[in-house]
N, C-alpha and C positions, 0 to 999 in steps of 0.2 A: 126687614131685609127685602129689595128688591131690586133688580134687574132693570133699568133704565140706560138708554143709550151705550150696552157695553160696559156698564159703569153701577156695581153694586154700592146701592143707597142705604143706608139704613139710619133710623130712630130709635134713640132710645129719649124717653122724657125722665127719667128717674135718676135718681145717683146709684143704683144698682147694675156694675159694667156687665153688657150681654157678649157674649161669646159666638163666631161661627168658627168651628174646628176642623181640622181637615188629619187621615194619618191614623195611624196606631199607636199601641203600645210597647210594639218592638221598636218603633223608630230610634236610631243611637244620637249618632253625632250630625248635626247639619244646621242651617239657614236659614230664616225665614225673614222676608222681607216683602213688605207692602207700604205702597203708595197711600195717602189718606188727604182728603183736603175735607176740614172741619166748615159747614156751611152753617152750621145755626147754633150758638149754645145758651142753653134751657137752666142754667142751675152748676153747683158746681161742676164740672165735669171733668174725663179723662179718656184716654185716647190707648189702648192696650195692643200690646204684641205680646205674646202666651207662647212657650216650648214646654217642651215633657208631660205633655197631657197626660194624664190619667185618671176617668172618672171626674173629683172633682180636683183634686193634685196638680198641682202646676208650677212652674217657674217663667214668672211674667217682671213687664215692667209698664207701669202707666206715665204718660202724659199731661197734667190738668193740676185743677187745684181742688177735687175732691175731696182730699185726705183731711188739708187743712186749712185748706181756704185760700192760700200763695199760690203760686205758680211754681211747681215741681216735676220731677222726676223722679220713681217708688222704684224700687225693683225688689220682687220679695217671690218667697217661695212658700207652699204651702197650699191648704185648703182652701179653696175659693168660694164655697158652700158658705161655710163657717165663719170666716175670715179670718181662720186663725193662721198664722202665719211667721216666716223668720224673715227680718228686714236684711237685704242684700245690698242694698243703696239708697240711698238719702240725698239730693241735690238740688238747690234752685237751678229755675227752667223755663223758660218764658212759657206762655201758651204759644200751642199752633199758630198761624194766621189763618184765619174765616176767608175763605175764601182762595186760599193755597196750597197747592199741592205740597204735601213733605215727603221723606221717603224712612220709615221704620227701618230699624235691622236688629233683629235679635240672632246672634251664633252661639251654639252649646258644641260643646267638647269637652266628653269627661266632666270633671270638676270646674271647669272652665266656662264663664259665659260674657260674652261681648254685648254691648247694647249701644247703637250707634241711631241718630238722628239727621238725615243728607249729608251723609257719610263724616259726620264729626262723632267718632268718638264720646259719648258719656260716660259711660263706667265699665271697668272690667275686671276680673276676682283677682283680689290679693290687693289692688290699688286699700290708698287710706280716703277716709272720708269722716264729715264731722254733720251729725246731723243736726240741722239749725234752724231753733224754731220759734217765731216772736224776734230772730235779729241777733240770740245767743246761742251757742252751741251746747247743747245738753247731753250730748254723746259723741264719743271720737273712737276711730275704730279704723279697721279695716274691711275692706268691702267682702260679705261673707261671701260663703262657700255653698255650691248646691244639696249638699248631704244627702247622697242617696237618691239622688232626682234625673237618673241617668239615662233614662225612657220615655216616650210617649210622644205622644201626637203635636200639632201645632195650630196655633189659632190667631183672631184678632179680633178687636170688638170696642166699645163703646159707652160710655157712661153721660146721661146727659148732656145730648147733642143729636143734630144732624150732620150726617157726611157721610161722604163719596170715599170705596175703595177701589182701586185697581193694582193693576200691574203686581198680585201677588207671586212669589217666585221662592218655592223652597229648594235646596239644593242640600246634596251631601251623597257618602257614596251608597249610603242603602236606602237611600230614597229611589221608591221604583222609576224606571225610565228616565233616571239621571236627572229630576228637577220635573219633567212633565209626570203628574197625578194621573193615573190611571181612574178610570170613570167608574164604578161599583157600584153604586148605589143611587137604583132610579128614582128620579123622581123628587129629590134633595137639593135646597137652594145650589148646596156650593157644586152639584153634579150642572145644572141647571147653569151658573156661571160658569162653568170651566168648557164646558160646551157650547155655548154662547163665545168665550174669549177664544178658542181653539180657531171656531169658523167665521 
């Protein structure tokens, strides 16, 4: 992760997605949305928006064809350590474009979680979905539920690839200063970018 022209760069070379997180574990209900343009891709890869941080606990959705080699759309909750985890969504999805800005949006509330790509809608809890893989559906369902996943922090990050984020913007009403991150913690890439973005 690094700081170039206003415009956090990072690499990862691995199919192991890296994480930068911002927030607590009181965080409830809110928003989280980041700009991303994928510059170089290494291997399979994916492209991550992360709510309800905790430790290694989360409720994310990735981008990429990591999982299974297609081009998809994961949304799942769970241990991010481990990888143990409950499937929340299943959808073909094109990759990014190299070289294009997209814009992420992950919303939680309650039980509730939206997950939107340049503002088109992908999936949202209660919707049906069929996960399908090799070209047949081997499981139908509906798109689960966060169980218990009703706190914590936010994040974004990357699995085999280079790229560029910007224009990060969490909103919600107990996010401190209404969507602007209070600065806490010297000397930390994302204290480092949000003060760099501020001035």
């Amino acid at each position: 992760w690094e700081v170039i022209d206003r415009e956090l760069h990072a690499v990862s070379a691995d199919g192991w997605p890296r994480l930068l997180t911002i927030g607590n574990k009181k965080w409830w209900d809110y928003t989280i949305e980041v700009d991303v343009k994928p510059i170089e891709k290494h291997g399979r890869t994916s492209i991550v928006i992360a709510a309800r941080i905790k430790d290694t606990w989360l409720v994310f959705c990735e981008i990429g064809d990591r999982l299974f080699g297609t081009p998809n759309v994961v949304c799942r909750t769970g241990d991010f350590h481990t990888n143990r985890s409950e499937l929340l969504y299943f959808g073909n999805y094109p990759l990014l474009k190299l070289d294009d800005w997209s814009t992420l949006k992950l919303s939680v509330k309650g039980e509730t979680f939206i997950f939107s790509i340049n503002d088109e809608k992908i999936t949202e809890t209660g919707g049906d979905f069929a996960f399908v893989l090799a070209g047949r559906a081997i499981f139908e369902g509906k798109v689960g539920r966060l169980h218990g996943f009703l706190t914590g922090g936010a994040g974004f990050g990357l699995a085999n690839y280079t790229a560029k984020f910007d224009n990060l913007i969490i909103t919600g009403k107990d996010i401190p200063n209404k969507g602007t991150l209070p600065v806490v913690s010297r000397g930390k890439l994302a204290t480092t970018w949000g003060h760099l973005k501020r001035f």
